[in-house]
Backbone as CSV, one residue per row, in Angstrom:
resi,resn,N_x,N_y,N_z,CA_x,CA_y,CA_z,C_x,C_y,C_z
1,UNK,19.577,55.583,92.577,20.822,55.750,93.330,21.703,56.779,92.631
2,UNK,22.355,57.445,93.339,23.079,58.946,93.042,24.257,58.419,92.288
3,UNK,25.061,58.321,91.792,26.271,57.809,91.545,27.305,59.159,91.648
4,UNK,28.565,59.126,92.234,29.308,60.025,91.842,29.829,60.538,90.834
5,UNK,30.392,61.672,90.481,31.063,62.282,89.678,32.473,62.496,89.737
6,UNK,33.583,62.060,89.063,34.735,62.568,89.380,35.033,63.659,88.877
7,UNK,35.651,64.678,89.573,36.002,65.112,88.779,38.083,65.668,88.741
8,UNK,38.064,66.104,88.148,39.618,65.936,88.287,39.576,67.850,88.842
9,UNK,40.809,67.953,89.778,41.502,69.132,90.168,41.365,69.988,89.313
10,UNK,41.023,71.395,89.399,41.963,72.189,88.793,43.063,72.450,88.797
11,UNK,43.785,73.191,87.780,45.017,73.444,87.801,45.681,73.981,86.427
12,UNK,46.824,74.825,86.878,47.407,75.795,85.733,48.646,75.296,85.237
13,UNK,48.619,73.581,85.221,49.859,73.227,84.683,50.207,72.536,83.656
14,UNK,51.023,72.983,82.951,50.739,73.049,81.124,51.513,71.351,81.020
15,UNK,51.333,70.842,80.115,51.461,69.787,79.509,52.911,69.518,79.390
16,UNK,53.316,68.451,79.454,55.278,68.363,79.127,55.461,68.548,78.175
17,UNK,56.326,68.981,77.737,56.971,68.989,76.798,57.509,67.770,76.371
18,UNK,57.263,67.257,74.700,58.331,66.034,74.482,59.403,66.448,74.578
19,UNK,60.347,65.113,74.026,61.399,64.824,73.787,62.147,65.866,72.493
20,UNK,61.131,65.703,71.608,61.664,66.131,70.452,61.446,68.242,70.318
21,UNK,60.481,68.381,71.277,60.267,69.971,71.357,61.181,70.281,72.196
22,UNK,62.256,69.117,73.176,63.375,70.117,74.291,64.363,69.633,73.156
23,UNK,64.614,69.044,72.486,65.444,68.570,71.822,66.011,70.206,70.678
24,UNK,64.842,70.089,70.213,64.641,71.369,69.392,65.006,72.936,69.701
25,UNK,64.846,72.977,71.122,65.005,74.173,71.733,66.449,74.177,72.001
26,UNK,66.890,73.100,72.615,68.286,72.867,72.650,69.301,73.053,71.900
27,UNK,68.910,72.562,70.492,69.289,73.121,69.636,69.487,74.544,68.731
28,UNK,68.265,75.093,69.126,68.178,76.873,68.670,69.472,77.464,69.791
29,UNK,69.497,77.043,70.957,70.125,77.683,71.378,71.425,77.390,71.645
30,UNK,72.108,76.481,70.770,73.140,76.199,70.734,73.712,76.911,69.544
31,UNK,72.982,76.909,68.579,73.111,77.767,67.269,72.883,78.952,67.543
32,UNK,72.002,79.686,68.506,72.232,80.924,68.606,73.857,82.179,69.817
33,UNK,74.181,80.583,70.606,75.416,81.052,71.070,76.523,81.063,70.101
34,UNK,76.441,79.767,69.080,77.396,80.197,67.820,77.578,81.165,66.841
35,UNK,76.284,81.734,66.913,75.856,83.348,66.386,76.219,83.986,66.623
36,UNK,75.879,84.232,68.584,76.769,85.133,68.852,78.635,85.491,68.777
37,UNK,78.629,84.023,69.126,80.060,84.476,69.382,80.812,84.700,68.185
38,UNK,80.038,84.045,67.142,80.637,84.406,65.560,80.300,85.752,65.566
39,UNK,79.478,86.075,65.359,79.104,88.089,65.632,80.686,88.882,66.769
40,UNK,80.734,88.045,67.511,81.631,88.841,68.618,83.005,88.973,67.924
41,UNK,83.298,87.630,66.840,84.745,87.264,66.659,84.752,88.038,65.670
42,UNK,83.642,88.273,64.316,83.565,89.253,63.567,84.214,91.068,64.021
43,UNK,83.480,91.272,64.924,83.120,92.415,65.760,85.035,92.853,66.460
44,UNK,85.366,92.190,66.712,86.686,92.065,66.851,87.943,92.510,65.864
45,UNK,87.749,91.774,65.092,88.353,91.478,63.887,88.649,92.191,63.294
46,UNK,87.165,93.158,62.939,86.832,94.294,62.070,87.164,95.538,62.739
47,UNK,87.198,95.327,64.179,87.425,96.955,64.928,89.016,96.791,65.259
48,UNK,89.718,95.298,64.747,91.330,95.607,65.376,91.525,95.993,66.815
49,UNK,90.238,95.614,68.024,91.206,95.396,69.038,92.033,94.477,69.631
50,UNK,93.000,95.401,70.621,93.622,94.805,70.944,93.897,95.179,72.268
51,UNK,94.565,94.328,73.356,94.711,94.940,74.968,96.091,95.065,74.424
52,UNK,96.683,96.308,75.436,97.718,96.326,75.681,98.323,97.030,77.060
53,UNK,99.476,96.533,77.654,99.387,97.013,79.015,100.702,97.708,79.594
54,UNK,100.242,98.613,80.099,101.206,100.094,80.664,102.614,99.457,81.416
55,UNK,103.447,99.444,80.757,104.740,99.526,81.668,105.651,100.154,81.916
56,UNK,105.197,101.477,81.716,106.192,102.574,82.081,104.983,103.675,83.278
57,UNK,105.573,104.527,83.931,104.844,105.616,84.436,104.808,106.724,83.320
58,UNK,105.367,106.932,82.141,105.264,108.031,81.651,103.571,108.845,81.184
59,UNK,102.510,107.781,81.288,101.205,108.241,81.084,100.391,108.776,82.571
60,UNK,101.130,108.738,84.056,100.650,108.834,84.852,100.222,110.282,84.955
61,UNK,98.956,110.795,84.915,97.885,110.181,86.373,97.076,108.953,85.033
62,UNK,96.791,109.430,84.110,96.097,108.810,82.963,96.030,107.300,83.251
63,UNK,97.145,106.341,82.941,97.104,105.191,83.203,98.924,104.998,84.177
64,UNK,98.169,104.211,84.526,99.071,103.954,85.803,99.969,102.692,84.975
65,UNK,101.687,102.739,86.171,102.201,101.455,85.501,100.975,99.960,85.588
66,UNK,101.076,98.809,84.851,100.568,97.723,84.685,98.727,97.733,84.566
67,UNK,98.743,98.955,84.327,97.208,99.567,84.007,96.767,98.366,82.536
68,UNK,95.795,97.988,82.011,95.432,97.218,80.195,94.939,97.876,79.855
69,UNK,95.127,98.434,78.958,94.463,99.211,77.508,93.837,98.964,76.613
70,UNK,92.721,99.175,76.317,91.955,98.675,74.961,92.374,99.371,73.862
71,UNK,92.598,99.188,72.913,92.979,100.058,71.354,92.163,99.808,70.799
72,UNK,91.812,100.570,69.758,91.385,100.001,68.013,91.935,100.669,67.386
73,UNK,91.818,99.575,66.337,92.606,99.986,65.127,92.320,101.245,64.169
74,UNK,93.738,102.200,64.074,93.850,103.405,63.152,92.571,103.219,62.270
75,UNK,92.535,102.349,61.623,91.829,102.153,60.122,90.301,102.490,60.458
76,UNK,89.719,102.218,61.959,88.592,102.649,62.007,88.352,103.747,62.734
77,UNK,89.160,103.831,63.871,89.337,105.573,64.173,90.358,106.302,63.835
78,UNK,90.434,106.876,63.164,91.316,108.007,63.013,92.356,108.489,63.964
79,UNK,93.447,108.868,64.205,93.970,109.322,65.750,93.911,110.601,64.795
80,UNK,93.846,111.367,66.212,93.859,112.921,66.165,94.558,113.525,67.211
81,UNK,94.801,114.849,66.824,95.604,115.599,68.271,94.841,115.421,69.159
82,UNK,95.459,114.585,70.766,95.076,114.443,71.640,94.564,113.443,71.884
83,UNK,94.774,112.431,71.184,94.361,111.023,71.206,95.656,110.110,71.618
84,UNK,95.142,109.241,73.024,96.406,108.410,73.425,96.400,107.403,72.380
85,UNK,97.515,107.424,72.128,97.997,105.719,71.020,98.741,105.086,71.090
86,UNK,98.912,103.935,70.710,99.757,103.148,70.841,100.644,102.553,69.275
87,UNK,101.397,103.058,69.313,102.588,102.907,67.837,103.894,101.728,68.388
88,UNK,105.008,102.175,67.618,106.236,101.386,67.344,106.952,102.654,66.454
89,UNK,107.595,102.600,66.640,108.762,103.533,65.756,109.977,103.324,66.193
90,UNK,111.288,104.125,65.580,112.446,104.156,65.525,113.508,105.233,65.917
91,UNK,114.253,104.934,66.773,114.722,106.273,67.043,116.222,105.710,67.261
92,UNK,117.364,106.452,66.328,119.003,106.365,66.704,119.059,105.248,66.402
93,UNK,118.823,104.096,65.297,118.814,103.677,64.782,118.147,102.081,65.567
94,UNK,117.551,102.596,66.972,117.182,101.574,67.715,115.600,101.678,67.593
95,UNK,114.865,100.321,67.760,113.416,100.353,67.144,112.830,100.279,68.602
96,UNK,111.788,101.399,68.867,111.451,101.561,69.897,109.837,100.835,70.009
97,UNK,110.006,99.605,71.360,108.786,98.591,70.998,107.554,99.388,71.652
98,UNK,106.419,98.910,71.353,104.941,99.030,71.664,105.140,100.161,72.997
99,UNK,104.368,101.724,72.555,104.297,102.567,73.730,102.866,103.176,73.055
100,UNK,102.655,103.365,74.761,101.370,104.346,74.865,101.682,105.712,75.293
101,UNK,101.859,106.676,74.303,101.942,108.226,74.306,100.277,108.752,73.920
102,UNK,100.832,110.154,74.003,99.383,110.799,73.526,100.223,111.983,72.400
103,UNK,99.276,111.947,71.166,99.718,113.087,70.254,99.870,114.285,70.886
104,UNK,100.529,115.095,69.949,100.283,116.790,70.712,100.194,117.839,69.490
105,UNK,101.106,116.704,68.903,101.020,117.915,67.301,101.078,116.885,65.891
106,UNK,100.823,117.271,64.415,101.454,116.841,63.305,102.269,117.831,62.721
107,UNK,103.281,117.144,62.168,104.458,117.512,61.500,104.007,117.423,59.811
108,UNK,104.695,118.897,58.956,104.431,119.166,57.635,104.066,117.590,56.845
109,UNK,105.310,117.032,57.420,105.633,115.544,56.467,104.733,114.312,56.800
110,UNK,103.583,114.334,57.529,102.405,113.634,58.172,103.059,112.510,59.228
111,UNK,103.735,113.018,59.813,104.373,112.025,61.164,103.787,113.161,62.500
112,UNK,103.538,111.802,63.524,102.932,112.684,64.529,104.129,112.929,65.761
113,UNK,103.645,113.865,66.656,104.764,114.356,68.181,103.740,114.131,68.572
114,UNK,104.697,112.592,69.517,104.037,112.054,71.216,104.576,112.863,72.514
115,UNK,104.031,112.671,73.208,104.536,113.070,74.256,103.696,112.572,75.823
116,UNK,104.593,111.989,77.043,103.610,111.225,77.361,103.251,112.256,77.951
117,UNK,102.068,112.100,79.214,101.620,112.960,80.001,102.612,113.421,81.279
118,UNK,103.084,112.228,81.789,103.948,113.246,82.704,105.693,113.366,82.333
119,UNK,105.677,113.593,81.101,107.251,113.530,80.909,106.790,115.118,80.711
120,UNK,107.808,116.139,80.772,107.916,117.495,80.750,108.272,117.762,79.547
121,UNK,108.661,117.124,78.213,109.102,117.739,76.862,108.538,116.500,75.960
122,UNK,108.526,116.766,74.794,107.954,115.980,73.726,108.757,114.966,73.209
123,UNK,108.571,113.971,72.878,109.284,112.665,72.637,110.476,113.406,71.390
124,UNK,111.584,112.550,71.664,112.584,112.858,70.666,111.742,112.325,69.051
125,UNK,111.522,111.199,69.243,111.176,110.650,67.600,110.073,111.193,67.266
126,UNK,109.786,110.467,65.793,108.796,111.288,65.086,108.136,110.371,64.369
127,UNK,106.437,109.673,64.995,105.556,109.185,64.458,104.953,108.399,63.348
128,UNK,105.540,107.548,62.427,104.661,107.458,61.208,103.293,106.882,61.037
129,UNK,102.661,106.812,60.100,101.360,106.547,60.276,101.161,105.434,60.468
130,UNK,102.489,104.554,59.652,102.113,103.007,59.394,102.678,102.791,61.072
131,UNK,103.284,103.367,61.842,103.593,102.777,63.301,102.633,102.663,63.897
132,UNK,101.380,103.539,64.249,100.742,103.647,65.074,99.680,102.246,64.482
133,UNK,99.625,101.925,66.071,99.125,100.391,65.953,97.292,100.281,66.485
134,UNK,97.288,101.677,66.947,95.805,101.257,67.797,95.623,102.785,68.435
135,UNK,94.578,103.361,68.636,93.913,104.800,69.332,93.445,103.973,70.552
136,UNK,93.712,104.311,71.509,93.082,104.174,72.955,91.912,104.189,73.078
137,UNK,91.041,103.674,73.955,89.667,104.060,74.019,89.075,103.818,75.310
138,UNK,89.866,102.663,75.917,89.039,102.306,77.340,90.505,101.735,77.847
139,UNK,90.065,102.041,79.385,91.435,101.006,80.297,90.900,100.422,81.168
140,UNK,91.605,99.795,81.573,91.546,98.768,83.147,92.123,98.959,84.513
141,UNK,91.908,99.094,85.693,93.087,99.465,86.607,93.929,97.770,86.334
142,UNK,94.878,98.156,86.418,96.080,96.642,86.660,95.509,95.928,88.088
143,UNK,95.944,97.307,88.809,95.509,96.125,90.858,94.283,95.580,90.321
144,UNK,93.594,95.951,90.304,91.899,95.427,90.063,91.564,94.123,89.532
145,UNK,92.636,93.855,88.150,92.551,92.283,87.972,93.502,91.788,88.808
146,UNK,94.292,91.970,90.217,94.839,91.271,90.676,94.193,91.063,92.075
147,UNK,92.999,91.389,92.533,92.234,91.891,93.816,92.161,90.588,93.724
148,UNK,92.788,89.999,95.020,92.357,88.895,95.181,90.262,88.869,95.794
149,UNK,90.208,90.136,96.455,88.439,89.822,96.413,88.215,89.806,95.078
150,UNK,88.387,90.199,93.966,87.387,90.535,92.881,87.776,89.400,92.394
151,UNK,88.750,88.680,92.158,88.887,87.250,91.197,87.843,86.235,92.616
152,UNK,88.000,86.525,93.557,87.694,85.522,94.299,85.523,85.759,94.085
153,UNK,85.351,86.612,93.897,83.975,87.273,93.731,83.415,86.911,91.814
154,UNK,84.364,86.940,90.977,84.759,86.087,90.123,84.320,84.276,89.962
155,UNK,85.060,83.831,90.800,84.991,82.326,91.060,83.692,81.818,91.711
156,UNK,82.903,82.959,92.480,81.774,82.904,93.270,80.815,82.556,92.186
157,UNK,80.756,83.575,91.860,79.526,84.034,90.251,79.531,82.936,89.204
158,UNK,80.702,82.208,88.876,80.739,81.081,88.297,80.285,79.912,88.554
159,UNK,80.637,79.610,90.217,80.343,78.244,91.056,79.003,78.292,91.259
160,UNK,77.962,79.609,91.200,76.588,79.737,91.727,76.025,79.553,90.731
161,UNK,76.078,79.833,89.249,75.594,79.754,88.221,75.784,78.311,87.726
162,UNK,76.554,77.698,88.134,76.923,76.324,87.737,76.173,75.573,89.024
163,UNK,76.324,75.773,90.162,75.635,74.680,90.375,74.144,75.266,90.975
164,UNK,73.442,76.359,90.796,72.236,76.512,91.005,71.122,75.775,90.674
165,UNK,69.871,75.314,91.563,69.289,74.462,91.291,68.103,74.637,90.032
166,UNK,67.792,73.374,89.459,67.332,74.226,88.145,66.042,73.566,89.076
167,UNK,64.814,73.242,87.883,63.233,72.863,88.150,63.470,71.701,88.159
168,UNK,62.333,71.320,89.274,62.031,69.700,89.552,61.781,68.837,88.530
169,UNK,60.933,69.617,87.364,60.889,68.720,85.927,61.904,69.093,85.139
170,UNK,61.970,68.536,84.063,62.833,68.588,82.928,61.949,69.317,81.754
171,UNK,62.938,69.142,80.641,61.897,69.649,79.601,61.244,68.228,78.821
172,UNK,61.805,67.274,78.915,61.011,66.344,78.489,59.514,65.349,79.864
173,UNK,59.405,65.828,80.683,58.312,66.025,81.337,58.445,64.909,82.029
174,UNK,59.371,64.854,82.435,60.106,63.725,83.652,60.438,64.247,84.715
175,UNK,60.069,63.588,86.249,60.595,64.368,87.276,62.746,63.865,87.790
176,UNK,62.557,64.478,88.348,64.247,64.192,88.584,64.795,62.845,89.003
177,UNK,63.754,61.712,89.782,63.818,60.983,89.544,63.645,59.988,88.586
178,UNK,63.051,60.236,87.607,63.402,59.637,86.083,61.053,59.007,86.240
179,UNK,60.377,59.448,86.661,59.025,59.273,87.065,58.388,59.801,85.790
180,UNK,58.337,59.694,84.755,57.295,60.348,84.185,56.144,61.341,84.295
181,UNK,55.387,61.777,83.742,54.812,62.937,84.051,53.063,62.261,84.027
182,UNK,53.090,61.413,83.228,52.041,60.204,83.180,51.309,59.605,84.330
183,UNK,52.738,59.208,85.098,52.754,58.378,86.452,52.530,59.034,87.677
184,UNK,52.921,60.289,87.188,52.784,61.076,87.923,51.037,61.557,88.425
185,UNK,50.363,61.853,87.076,49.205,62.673,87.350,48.920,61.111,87.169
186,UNK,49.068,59.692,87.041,48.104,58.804,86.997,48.034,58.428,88.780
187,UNK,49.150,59.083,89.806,49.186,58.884,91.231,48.777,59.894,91.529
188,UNK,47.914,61.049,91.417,47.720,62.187,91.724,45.991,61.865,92.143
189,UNK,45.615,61.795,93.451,44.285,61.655,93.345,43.585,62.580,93.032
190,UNK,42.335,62.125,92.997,41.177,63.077,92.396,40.060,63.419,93.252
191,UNK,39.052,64.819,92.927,38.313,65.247,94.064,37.049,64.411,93.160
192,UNK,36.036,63.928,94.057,34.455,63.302,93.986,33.908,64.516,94.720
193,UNK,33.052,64.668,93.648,31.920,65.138,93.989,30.747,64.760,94.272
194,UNK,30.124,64.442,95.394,28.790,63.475,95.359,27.476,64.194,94.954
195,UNK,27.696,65.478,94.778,25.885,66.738,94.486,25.816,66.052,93.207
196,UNK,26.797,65.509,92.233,26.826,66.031,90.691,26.772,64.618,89.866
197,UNK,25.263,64.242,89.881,25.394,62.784,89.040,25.506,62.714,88.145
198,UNK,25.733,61.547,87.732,26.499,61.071,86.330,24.895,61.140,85.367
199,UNK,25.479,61.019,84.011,24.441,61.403,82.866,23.604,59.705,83.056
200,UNK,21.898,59.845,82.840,21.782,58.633,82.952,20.512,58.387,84.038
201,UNK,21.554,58.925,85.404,21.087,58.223,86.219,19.990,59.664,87.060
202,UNK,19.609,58.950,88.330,18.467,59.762,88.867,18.819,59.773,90.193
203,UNK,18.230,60.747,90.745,18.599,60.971,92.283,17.040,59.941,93.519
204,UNK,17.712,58.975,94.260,17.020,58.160,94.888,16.069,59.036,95.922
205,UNK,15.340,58.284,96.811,15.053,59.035,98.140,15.432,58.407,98.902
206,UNK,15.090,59.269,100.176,15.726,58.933,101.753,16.865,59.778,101.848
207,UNK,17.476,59.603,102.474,18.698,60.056,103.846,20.072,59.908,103.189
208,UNK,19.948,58.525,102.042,21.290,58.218,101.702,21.955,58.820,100.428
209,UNK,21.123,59.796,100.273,21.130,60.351,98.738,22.685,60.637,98.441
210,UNK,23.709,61.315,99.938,25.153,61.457,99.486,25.923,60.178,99.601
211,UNK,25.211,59.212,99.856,26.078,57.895,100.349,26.483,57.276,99.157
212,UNK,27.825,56.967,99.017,28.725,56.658,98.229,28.292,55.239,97.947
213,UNK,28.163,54.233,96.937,27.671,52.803,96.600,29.278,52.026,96.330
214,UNK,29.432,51.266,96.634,30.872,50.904,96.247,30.252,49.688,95.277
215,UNK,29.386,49.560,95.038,28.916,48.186,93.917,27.694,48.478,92.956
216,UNK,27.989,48.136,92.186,27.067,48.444,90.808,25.460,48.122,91.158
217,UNK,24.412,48.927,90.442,23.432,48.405,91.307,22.493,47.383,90.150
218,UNK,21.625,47.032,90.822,21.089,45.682,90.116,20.747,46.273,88.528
C-alpha cells in the first residue's frame, strides 16, 4: 500500500523574529536618533546659528519686510565686503537693536559701512567687529510660513506618516491580532502528495495505487 507523503508548501517567508532581536533593533535605533540629534545640536552650536527676521523694508528686493534669516556666526565666516549681516551698534548715543544691512566698505580703524539695499546713502554709524552678530546665508519668504496651504500640507504629511498602515506582523512574529506565528503555520494546511511514498514502504497493485488509506495497515 502507497502511503502518502506530506509535504509542506513552498515559500519565501523568513522566520519571526524574537522578542529579544525587535527588542534590540529598537533599541539601535533609538540610540541612533540620539546621535543624530546630538550631532545636529553640536552642529548648531558650533556654527552659531541663528534665525532672525526682517522688519524693516530697507533690504528690499533682497529680503522682504517679515522675510527669516539664517546667520552664522562671524567666528566661522568671516564677513566681507558685500556680505549681508546682522550686528547691533550705537549711534547718538542711542543703541541701535538687531539689523540686517549689507557691508559696502571698511574703515582705516576696522569698523565696517552698512548700507541697506534700498536706502540711497550709507548708514550714518560705524560697525564694530564685536557688533556684528551673524553673516547671512539663507532666507525664508515670511508669507510662505504663513500659507495657510503650506502649514495645512504640513499637518497632512504628519497625520499620514502617523497613522499609515504598518505590516500585518510585528517584529516579534505575532499577527495583529495577538495569533502567534506558530499557530499560525500550525493552521496553515499542507499539500499531499500521493506519487511520492514514504521511506519503507512499496507501491501495491491494481487501480488503487493513488487511493488515500485513512487506517494503518495490518
Amino acid at each position: 500500500m502507497m502511503w502518502p507523503r506530506i509535504r509542506k508548501p513552498s515559500g519565501d517567508r523568513k522566520p519571526p523574529r524574537s522578542r529579544k532581536h525587535a527588542a534590540f533593533w529598537a533599541l539601535l535605533g533609538w540610540l541612533v536618533t540620539f546621535a543624530i540629534a546630538g550631532f545636529c545640536y553640536f552642529l548648531v552650536h558650533w556654527l552659531g546659528l541663528a534665525i532672525n527676521t526682517v522688519s524693516t523694508s530697507s533690504m528690499v528686493p533682497t529680503y522682504m519686510p517679515t522675510d527669516m534669516v539664517l546667520s552664522v556666526s562671524p567666528e566661522r565666516f568671516a564677513p566681507e565686503i558685500g556680505d549681508a549681516i546682522v550686528f547691533e551698534t550705537d549711534y547718538v548715543g542711542q543703541h541701535i537693536p538687531g539689523h540686517i544691512h549689507r557691508i559696502i566698505a571698511r574703515n582705516a580703524d576696522g569698523t565696517w559701512v552698512t548700507q541697506g539695499d534700498a536706502n540711497p546713502t550709507p548708514d550714518g554709524w560705524r560697525v564694530q567687529a564685536s557688533g556684528i552678530k551673524g553673516v547671512a546665508v539663507f532666507s525664508v519668504p515670511g508669507k510662505m510660513m504663513r500659507d495657510p496651504k503650506i502649514i495645512g500640507g504640513l499637518m497632512f504629511l504628519v497625520l499620514l506618516v502617523g497613522l499609515w498602515p504598518r505590516g500585518r506582523k510585528g517584529d516579534d512574529g505575532e499577527a495583529p491580532d495577538g495569533t502567534s506565528a506558530a499557530a499560525v503555520d500550525a493552521a496553515t494546511p499542507t499539500a499531499v502528495d500521493p506519487t511520492i511514498p514514504n521511506e519503507g514502504s512499496s507501491p501495491s497493485d491494481g487501480s488503487n495505487d493513488n487511493e488515500l488509506v485513512a487506517e494503518s495497515p495490518a
